[in-house]
N, C-alpha and C positions, 0 to 999 in steps of 0.2 A: 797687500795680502801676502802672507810667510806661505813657504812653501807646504809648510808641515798643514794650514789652515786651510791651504789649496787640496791636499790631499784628503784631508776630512771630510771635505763638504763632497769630491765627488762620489768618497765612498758611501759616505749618507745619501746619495744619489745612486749609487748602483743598489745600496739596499733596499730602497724606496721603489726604485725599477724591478729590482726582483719580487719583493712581496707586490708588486701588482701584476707584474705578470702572471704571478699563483693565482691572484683574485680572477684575471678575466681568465683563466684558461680554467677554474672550477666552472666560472661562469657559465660559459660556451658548453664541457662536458656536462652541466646539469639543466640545456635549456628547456629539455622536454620531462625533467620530474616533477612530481605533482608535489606542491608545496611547497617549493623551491622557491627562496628568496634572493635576486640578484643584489650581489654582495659591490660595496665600492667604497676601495679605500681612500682611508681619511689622511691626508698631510696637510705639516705647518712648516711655517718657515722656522729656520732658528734664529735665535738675536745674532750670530755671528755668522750666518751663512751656514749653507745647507739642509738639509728638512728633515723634518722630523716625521715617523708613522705616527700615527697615533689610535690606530685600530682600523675596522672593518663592520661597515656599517651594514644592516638589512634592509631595503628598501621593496617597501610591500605598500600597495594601495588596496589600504586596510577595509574601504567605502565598497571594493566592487567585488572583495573579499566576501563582504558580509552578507550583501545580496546576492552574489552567487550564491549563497548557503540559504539563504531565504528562499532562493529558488532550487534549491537541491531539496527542502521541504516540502513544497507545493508539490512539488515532482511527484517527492512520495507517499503526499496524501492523497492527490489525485488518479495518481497511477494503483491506487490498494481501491478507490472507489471503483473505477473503472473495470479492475479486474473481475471484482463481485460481480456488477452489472452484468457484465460480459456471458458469465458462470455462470449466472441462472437464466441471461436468452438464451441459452444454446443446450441449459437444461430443460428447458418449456420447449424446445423447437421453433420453426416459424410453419407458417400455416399449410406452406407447400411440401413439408415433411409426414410422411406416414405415422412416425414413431410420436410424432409433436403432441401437446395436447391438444391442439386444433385440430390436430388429423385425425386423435383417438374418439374426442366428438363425432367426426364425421364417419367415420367409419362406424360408430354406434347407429346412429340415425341411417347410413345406408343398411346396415343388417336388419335392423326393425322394419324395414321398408318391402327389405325382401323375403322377410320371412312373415312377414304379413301379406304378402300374396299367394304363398303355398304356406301354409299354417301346421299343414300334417306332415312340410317334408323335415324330418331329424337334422339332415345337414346343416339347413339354416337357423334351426334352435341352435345348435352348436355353434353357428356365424356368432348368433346375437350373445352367447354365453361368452362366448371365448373373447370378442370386442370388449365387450362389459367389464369385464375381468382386466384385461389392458388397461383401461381408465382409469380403476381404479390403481391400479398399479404403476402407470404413471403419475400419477398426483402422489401416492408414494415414494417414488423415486424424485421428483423434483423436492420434497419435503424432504428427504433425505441429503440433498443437495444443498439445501441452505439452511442444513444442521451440519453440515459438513463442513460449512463456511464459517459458521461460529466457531467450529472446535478448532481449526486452521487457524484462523484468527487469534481465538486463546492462546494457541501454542505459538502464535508469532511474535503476541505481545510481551509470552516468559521469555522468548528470545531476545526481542529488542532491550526489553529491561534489563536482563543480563546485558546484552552488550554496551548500553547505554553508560552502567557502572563501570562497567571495566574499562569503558573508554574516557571518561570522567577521571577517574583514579589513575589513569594514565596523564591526562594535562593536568592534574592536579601536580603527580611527583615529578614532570616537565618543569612545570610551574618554581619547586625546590631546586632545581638542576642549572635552572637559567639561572635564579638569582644568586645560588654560590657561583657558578660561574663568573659573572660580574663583579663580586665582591673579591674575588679573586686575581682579576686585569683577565681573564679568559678571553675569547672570541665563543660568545652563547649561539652564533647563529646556526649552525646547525641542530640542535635544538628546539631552534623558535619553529625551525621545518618540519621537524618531527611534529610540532604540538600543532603543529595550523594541519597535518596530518592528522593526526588523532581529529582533531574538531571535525574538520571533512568528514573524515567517517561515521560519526554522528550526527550530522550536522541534517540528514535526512530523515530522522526519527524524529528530534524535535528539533524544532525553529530555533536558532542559537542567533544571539546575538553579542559582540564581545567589546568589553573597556579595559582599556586599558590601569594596571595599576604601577606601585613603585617597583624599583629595581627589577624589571622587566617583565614583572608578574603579569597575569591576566583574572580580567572575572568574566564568567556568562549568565546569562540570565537568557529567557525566551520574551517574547512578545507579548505575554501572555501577564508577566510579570513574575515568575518562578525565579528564584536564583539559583543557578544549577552546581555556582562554581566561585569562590569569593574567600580564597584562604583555604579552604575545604570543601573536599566535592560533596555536592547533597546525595543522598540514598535515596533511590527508587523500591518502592516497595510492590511485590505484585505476586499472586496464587494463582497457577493455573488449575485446571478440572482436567480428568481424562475422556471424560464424557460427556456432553451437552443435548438436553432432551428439551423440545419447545416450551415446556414450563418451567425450565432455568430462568430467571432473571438476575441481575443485581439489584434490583428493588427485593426481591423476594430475600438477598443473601444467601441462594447458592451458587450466584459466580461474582469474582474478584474483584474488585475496584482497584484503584493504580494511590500509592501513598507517597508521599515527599518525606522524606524523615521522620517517618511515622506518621505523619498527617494525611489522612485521607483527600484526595483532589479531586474535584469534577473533569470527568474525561471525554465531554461534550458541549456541544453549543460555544457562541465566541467568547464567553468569560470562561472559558477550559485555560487552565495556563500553560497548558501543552498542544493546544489549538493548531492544526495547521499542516502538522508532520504525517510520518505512515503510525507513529504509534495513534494516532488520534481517531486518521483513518480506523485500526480494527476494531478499535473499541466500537467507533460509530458502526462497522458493519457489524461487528457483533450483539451491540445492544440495540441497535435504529432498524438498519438496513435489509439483517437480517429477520428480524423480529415481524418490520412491515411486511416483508413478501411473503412469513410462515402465516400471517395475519390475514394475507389475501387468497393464499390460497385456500387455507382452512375453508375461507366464506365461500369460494368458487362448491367445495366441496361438500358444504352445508347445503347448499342450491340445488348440488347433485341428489343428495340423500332427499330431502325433502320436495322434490321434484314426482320422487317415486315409493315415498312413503303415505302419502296422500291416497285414503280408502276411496275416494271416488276415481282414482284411476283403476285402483285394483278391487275392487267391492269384496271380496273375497278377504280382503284384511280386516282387522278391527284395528280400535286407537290403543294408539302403546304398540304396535305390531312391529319391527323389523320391516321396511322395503326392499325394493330390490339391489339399493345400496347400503350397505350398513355400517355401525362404528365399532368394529373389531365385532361382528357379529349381534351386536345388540343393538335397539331401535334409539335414533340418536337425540341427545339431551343438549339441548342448546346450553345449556351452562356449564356444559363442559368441554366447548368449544378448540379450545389452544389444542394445538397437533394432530387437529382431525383427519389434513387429509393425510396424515402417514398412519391413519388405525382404517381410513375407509377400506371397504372391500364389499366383491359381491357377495352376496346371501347365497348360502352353504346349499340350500333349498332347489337350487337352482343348477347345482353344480354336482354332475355325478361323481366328481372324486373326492368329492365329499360326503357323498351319500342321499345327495338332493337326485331332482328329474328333469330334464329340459324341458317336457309337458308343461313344466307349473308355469315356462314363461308365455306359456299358450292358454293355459286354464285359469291360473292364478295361483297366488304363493302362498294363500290358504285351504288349496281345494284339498279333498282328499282321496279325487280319483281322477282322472284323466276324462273329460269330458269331450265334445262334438270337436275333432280333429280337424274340421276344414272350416272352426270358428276364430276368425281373426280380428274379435273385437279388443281384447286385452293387448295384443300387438300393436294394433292402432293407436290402443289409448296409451300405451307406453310411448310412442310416436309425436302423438300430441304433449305429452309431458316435458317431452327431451326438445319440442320445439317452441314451446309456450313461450312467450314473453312473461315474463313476471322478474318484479324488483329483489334484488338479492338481500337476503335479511341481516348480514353483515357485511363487515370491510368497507372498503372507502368508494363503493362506486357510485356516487352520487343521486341515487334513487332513481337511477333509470331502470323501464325495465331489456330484458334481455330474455333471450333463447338461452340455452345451455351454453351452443357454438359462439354466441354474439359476448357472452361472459367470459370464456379462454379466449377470445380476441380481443377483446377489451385488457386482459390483464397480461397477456404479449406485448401490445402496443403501448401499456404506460412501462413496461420493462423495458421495451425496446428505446424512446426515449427518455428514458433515465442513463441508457448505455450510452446511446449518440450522446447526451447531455455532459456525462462524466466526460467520456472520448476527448471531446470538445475542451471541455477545462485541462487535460493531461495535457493536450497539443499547445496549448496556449501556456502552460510552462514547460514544457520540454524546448520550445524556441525561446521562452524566456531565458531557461540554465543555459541552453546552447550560444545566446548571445551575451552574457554575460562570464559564462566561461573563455569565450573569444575575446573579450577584453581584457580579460583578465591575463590570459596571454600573451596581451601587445603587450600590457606591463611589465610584464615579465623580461626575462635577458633577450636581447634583439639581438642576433650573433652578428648582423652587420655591423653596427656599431662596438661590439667588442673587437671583432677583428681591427677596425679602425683606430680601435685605443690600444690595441695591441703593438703596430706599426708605430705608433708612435712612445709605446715604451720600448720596443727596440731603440728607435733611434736616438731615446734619453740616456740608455743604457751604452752605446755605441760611444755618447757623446760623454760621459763621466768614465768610460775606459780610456777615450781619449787625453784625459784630462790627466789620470793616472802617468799612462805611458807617459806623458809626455813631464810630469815633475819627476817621474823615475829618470826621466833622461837626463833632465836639469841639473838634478841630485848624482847623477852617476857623472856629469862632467865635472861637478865641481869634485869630486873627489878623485878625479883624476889629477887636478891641479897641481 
């Protein structure tokens, strides 16, 4: 070997040591970025001694990639169910809560109780008025709760959909960038970080799963069978409302469906192509979740009203009359049920700030004069009413009968395990992402082993300067000759 061919090779050896050096010491600086692919350079030998670069590779295990993101999905479809849940136990109360509606029952049933033992004294008219009043205004407020939950919903789902496109449109023009890169001799891998970035961030709205295509590109599609992304990102199409009133539906067509490139999708059940993620989640609370629980309480609230609209507790009434519960003041029509209990309230009759008498909860809500003040039959029989057993004429509660109190406990306990139920699903992927995130990071850059590949490109590099110095010396004695 010529001296000149000796000097070649070790300099193609200190260049090959220097650009690896760059590689593990990017490495090491980017071992805790998210998306980070540890980079590891390529060499060949050459036909005549020495080596050749030949770029820098990305190494990603693309398998635990994909499942994390699968699991970054469940996460956040689970965790938008759970949340619901959660929001409407703690808007019912539980039963050892005054405010709850277990407690607003019970506190109804004890004012009836006691002002049926002194029937002439005003104060405990005023107990039983102002309890009464509460009730219904709890069932109110929790209907106002999972109207509240709809409209949050809507407005999450314009959100996710905007960001879903923008983040789309982003690994799509990624997608452009890698492959002039490549076409180029570039190094795209920074790049490919970016784009396994953007997907991440998506990657929890809907279920993404990704194949690979030519010159570095990518497609997605979900589980579901959507293609999201394949040359050109799909468009998400979606209208939100400013307001949502219980007889909103999407079957009716005054709230939005979710479209693919103008094609309208189904946004529920397992053949949804979007199945799985948090956008799926609001839709289901918006159109399922929310819808059943305005569905049950309504009937809770129907139970109420006609509990005490009933002329044999109050004889003093006739049919068609208003009771003591009413629907926005008028006597209530079963067929027009949907958002009952946000119009219930007590009858005006009864309420001196409205121009009614607390008598009439003594005499009756048809009397026309204040009759025997130490008569505490209408009390009683409101008593009886509020504790009767009887089957609730709608909602789902399987025709059993019930008390008033045994009905808001009934419909606490299927909310409350619906919550523990969701709970339960969220726990069991949040330790899925957590372990699957954890592997994903053994794949990742192991700075042990960089440092160890490190040490030994020093010592390649130590060892081709030697090589140098030592034909510069060769070269400098023969010219001294």
């Amino acid at each position: 070997m010529t001296i000149t061919n000796t000097l070649s090779n070790a300099l193609s050896g200190l260049t090959a040591a220097s650009r690896a050096a760059e590689v593990v010491s990017s490495n090491v600086a980017n071992a805790q970025t998210e998306g980070y692919g540890v980079r590891e350079l390529n060499t060949s030998s050459r036909h005549l001694g020495g080596v050749n670069v030949n770029g820098v590779s990305r190494n990603v295990d693309t398998q635990i990639v994909q499942d994390r993101r699968l699991a970054d999905a469940s996460v956040g479809y689970n965790g938008t169910i759970a949340d619901f849940q959660l929001d409407l136990e703690n808007a019912l109360g539980t039963p050892d809560e005054e405010w709850s509606l277990s407690g607003r029952v019970a506190a109804f049933e004890a004012a009836l109780v006691e002002a049926a033992s002194r029937p002439d004294n005003e104060a405990r008219l005023a107990a039983v008025q102002d309890v009464a009043a509460d009730l219904a205004a709890k069932l109110n407020t929790v209907s106002a709760t999972v109207q509240g939950a709809r409209m949050k919903a809507d407005a999450a789902i314009a959100t996710q959909v905007t960001r879903l496109n923008e983040g789309l449109e982003l690994v799509q023009n990624l997608n452009y960038q890698i492959s002039e890169a490549e076409a180029r001799g570039r190094d795209p891998s920074s790049l490919m970080d970016m784009r396994q970035t953007a997907i991440d961030d998506i990657s929890a709205i809907v279920p993404l799963k990704q194949v690979d295509r030519d010159f570095g590109q990518i497609a997605l599609y979900t589980p579901g069978g959507a293609i999201v992304l394949d040359g050109r990102a799909a468009e998400f199409s979606y209208s939100n409302v400013g307001v949502i009133v219980p007889e909103m539906t999407k079957e009716s067509g005054a709230l939005s469906g979710l479209s693919i490139n103008g094609k309208e999708v189904r946004t529920g059940g397992t053949t949804s192509p979007i199945q799985g993620g948090s956008l799926a989640a609001l839709f289901e609370v918006r159109d399922a979740l929310a819808t059943g629980a305005q569905s049950q309480l309504d009937a809770v609230a129907r139970d109420l009203i006609e509990r005490f609209q009933d002329t044999s507790v109050d004889t003093t009434l006739t049919a068609g009359d208003p009771g003591l519960f009413t629907d926005a003041g008028s006597a209530l029509d079963v067929s027009d049920e949907i958002g009952l209990s946000s119009r219930i309230e007590l009858n005006a009759l009864v309420d001196p700030d409205q121009g009614g008498a607390l008598w009439r909860l003594r005499d009756g809500l048809g009397a026309t004069a204040q009759g025997d003040v130490g008569d505490a039959t209408l009390l009683q029989s409101l008593n009886t009413a509020l504790t009767r057993e009887r089957v609730a004429a709608s909602g789902s509660f399987l025709g059993v009968s019930r008390s008033a109190s045994g009905l808001a406990a009934d419909l606490l306990s299927r909310v409350g395990m619906e919550r523990t139920a969701a709970e339960n699903l969220e726990s069991y992927s949040v330790a899925q992402q957590v372990s699957l995130t954890a592997m994903e990071l053994e794949t990742s850059v192991d700075t042990d082993h960089e440092l160890q590949k490190l040490m030994l490109i020093e010592q390649a590099y130590a060892a081709n300067a030697k090589v140098i110095s030592t034909a510069d010396a060769m070269l400098q004695t023969i010219m001294d000759l």
